[in-house]
C-alpha atoms as one frame of an Amber mdcrd trajectory, in Angstrom:
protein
   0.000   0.000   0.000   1.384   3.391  -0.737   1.441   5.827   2.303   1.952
   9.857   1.288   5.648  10.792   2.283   5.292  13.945   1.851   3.327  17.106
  -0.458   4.658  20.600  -1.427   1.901  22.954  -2.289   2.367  26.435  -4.265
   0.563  29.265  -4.537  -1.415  28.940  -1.246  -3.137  32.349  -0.597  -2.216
  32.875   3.436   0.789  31.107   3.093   4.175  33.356   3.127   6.157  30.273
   0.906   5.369  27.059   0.020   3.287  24.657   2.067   5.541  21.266   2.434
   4.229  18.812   4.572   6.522  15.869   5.630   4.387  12.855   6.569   5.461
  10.461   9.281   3.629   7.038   9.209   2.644   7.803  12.941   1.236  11.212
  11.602  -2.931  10.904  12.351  -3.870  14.608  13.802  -2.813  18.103  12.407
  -2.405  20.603  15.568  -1.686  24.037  15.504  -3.318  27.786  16.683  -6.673
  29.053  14.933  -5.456  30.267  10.848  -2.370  28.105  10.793  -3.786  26.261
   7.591  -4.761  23.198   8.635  -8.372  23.007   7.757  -6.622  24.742   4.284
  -3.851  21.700   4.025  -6.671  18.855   4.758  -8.813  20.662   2.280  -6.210
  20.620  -0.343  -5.280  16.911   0.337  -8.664  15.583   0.175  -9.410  17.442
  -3.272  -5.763  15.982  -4.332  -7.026  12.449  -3.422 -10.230  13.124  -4.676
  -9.064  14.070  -8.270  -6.039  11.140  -8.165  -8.240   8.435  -6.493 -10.054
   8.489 -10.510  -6.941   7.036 -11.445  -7.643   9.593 -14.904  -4.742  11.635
 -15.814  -6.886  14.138 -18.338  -7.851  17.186 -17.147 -10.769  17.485 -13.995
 -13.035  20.410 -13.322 -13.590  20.619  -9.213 -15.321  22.430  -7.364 -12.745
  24.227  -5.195 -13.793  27.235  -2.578 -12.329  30.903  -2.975 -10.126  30.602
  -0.044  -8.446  27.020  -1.165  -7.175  28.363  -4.388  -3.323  27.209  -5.302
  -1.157  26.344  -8.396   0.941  23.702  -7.906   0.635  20.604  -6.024   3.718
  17.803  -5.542   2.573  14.245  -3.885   5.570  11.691  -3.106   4.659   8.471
  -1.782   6.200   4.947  -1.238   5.195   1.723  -0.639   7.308  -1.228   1.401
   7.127  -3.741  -1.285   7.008  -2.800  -5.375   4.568  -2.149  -6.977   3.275
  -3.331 -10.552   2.884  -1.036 -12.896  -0.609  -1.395 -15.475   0.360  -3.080
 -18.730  -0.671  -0.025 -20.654   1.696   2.156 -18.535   4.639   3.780 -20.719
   7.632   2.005 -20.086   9.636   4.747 -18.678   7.420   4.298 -15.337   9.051
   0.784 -14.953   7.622  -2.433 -14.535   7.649  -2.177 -11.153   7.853   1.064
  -8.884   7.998   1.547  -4.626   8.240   5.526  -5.106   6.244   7.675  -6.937
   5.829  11.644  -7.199   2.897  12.696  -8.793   2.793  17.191  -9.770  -0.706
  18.333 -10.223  -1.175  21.732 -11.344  -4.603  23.895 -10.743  -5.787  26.749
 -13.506  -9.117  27.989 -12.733 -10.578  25.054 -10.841  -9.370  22.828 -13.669
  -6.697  19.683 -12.161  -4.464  18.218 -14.338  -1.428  15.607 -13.755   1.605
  17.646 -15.142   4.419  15.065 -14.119   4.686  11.279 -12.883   8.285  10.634
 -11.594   9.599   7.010  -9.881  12.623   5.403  -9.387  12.849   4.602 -13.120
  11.855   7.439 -14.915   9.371  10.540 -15.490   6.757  11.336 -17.805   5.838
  15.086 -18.502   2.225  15.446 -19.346   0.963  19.131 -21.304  -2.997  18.916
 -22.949  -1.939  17.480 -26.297   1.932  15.716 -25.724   3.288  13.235 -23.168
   7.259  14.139 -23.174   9.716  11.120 -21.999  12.341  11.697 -19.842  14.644
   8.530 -19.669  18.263   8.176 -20.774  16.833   7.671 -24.403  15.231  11.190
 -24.116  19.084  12.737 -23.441  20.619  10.980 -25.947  17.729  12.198 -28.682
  18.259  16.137 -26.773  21.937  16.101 -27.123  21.603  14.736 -31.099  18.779
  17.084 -31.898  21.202  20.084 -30.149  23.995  18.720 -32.782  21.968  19.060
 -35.770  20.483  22.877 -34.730  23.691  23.652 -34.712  25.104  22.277 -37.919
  21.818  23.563 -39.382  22.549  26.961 -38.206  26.478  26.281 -39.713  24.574
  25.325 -42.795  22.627  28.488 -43.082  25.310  30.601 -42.169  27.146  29.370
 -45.258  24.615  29.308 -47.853  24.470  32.939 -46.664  28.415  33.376 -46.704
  28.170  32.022 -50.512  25.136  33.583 -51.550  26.671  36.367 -51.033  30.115
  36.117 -52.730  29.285  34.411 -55.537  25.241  33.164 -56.087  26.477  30.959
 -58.825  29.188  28.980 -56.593  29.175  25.522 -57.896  28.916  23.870 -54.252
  25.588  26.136 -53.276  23.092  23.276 -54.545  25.199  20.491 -52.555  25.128
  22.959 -49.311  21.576  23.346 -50.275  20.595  19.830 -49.870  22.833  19.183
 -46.748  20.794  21.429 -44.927  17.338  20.003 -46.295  18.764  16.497 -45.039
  19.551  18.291 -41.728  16.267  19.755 -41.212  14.506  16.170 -42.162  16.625
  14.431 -39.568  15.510  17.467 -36.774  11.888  16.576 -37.871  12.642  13.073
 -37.269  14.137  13.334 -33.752  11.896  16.091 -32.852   8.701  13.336 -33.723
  10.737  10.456 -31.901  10.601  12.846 -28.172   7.281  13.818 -28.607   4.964
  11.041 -28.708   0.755  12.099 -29.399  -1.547  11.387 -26.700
């Protein structure tokens, strides 16, 4: 069973920074003097739960009062003994997982699951585009970075030659380096951002 470890909350009107509340397994009662936030941090939990416990990730209108407004939520929890991830789960989640940190973010009383993070990996959720994070994702960052740059080499050139001498016999080679280049950016660009 997964416990809550802890939740970082952002944008909490009455709150000078950040609310971060460390959970202890032993933690059952929330004490503190009258406008400390605590009927604000149970509030906030239970519409957390509330909107996770549909196990959805796609957006989630709520019904949220004035005075519990916020923008940014992080839940981390962990379990004793791994758990299995769904078969339809991406892959980057694991097959298995005993921490997980969910980020939730809130825009006009609409939810929405921005991030999913464990041990093995993170996915980054926006309306239309799940982006993977995972060693694969560096190695396809750090090859796409190459190519802008020799693309922006490439231009530079054709510009250089243009320039001197619009005729120059290697202009139509240069020409068709930098269409190659821009395919291959495409390429990369499609293999990090995979349609929801």
């Amino acid at each position: 069973m997964f416990k809550l470890t802890n939740i970082k909350v952002e944008g909490l009107p009455g709150f000078e920074e950040n609310l971060v509340l460390d959970c202890n397994p032993n933690t059952t009662v929330l004490i503190g003097p009258n406008g400390s936030g605590k009927t604000t941090t149970l509030s906030v939990i239970d519409t957390l739960f509330s909107f996770l416990n549909k196990g959805v990730f796609d957006e989630s209108n709520v019904s949220i009062l004035t005075w519990i407004k916020w923008n940014t939520a992080v839940l981390s929890f962990s379990s004793d003994s791994p758990f299995p991830v769904p078969g339809d789960a991406p892959q980057e989640l694991g097959s298995t997982f005993s921490r997980v940190t969910i980020s939730v973010t809130n825009q006009n009383d609409t939810l929405r699951v921005t991030r999913i993070e464990t041990e093995h990996g993170m996915l980054e959720l926006n309306p239309n585009n799940i982006y993977l994070e995972s060693s694969k994702l560096t190695e396809l960052q750090n090859t796409l970075v190459d190519l802008q740059n020799r693309m922006n080499a490439r231009v530079q050139t054709i510009k250089d030659l243009k320039r001197s001498n619009p005729n120059h016999a290697s202009l139509a080679g240069q020409q068709q380096d930098l269409d190659k280049i821009r395919k291959d950016i495409g390429q990369i660009e499609s293999s990090i951002v995979m349609r929801g």
